[in-house]
C-alpha positions in Angstrom: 150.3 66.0 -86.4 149.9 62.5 -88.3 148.1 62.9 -91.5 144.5 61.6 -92.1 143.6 57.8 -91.7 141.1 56.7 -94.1 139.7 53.0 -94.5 140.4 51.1 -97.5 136.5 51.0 -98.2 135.5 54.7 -97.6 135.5 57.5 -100.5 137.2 60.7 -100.1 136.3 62.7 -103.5 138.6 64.7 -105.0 138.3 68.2 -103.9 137.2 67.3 -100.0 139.7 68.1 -97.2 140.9 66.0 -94.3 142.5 67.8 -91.3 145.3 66.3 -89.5 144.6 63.4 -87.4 141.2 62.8 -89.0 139.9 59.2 -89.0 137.4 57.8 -91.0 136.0 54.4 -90.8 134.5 52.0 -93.3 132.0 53.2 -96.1 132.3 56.5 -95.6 131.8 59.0 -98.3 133.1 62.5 -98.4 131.6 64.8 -101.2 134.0 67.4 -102.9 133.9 70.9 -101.3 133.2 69.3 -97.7 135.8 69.8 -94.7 136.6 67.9 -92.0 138.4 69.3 -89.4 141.5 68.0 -87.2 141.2 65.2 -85.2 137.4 64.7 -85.9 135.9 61.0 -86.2 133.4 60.2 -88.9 132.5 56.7 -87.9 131.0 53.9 -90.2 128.6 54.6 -93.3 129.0 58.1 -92.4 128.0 60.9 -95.8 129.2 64.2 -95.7 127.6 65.9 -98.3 129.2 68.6 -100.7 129.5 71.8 -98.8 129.3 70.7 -95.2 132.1 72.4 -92.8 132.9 69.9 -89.7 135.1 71.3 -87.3 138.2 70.1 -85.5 137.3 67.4 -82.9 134.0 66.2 -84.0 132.8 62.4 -83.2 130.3 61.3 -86.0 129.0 57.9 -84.8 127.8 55.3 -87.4 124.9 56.1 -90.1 125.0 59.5 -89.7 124.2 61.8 -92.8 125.0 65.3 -92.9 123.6 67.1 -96.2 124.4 70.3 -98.0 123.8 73.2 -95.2 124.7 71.7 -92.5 127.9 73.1 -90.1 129.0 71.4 -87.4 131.3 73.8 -85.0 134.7 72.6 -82.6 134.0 69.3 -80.9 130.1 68.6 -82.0 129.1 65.1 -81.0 126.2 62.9 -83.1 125.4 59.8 -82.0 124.3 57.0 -84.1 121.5 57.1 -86.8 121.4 61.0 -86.4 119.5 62.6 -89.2 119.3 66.0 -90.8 117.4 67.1 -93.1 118.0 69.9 -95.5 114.1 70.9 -97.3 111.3 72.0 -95.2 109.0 70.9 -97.9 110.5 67.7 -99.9 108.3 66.1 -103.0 109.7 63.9 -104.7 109.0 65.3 -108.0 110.0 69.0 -107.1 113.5 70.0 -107.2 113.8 72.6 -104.1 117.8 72.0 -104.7 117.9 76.1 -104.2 115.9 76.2 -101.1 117.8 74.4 -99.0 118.0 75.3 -95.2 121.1 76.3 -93.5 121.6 74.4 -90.1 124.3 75.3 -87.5 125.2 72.8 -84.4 127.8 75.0 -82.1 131.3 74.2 -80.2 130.3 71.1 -77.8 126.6 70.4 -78.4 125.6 67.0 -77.9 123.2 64.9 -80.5 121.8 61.8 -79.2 121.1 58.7 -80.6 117.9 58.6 -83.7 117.5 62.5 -83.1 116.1 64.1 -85.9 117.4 67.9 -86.4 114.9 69.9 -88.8 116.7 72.2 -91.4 117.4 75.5 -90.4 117.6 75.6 -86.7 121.1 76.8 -84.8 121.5 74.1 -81.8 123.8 76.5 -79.1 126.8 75.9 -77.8 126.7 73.0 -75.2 123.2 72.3 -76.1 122.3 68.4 -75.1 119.8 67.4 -77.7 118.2 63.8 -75.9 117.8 60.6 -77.9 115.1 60.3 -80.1 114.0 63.8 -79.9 112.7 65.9 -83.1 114.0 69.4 -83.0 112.0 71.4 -84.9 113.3 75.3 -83.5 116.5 76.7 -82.4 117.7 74.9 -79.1 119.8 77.4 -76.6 123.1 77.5 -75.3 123.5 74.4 -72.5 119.9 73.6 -72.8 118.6 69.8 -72.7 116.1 69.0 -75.1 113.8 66.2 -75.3 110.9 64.9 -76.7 108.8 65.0 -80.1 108.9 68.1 -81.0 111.9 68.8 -78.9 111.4 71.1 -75.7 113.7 72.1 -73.0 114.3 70.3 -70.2 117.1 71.4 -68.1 120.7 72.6 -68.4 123.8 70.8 -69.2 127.5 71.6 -68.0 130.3 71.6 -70.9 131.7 68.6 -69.4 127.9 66.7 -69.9 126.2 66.3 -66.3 123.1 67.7 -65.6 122.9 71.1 -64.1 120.3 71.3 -60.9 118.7 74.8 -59.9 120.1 78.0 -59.8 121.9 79.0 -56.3 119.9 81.1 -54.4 123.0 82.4 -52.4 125.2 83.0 -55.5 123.1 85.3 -57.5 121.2 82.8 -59.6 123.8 81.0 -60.6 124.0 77.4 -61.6 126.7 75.3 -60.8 128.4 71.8 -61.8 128.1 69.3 -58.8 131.1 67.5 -61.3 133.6 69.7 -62.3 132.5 73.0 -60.7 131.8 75.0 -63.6 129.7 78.2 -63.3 126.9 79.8 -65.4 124.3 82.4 -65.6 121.1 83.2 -67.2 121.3 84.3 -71.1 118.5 86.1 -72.6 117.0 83.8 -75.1 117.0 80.7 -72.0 120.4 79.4 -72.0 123.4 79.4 -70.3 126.5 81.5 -70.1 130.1 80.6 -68.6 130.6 82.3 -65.8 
């Protein structure tokens, strides 16, 4: 694997780790004690805050800020302008520095464009989280979420298209028209490969 490709304008603190094949674009800054796994992309003005883990095959689009807290598993995807947030409770003149708010994005979700993701939610695996939404609560596996505050609105299939109904004649199952992918029912509302 090629070693990390870094912009001439971007900072990489001492103490921060690239992954092989890790690219990062102008004005980035990576904090000491953040990782960035293999192969991920943290695109322009991009901050990764000390702490944060970002796995291996990640696409950060421009102006994204990810702050103390804040995982991102295998192959997360956050489109541009993104925003966490890491206080429930922020005033300026009150340091809650110990209360911040763990938040966990799992193995393929999708973040869209301007969505805001409250601090300490767990977005599933596969979860689809539409532009401009505000999540505010934990968003299941595959589910598509929308809206201010962010509610369910359908299913999504690992490889991104929209899921219709469940098959009546295949025990409830719901399958990709695309790629042909199967999934059932989990117990908290998502979805399960089959």
């Amino acid at each position: 694997m090629a070693e990390a490709h870094v912009h001439p304008t971007a900072v990489i603190d001492e103490g921060a780790v690239l992954g092989p094949d890790v690219r990062v674009w102008h004005w980035v800054h990576v904090c000491p004690g953040a990782t960035v796994g293999a192969g991920s992309v943290l695109g322009q003005n991009v901050f990764v805050a000390p702490g944060v883990r970002i796995g291996a095959g990640c696409r950060l689009q421009n102006n994204v800020s990810l702050f103390d807290g804040v995982t991102l598993e295998d192959e997360v995807f956050v489109g541009p302008s993104a925003v966490f947030t890491n206080v429930t409770n922020p005033r300026a003149h009150v340091s809650r520095k110990d209360q911040f708010a763990a938040t966990l994005v799992k193995r393929r979700a999708t973040l869209g464009a301007n969505c805001t993701i409250v601090c300490g939610v767990t977005i599933g695996e596969g979860a689809f989280i539409g532009a401009g939404a505000v999540v505010t609560r934990d968003v299941p596996a595959r589910v598509q979420a929308v809206g201010n505050p962010a509610r369910p609105a359908g299913f999504r299939c690992d490889c991104g298209e929209a899921l219709g109904g469940p098959s009546t004649d295949d025990g409830g199952a719901f399958a990709c028209t695309s790629c042909g992918a199967r999934y059932t029912h989990r117990s908290d509302g998502g979805l399960d490969l089959r």
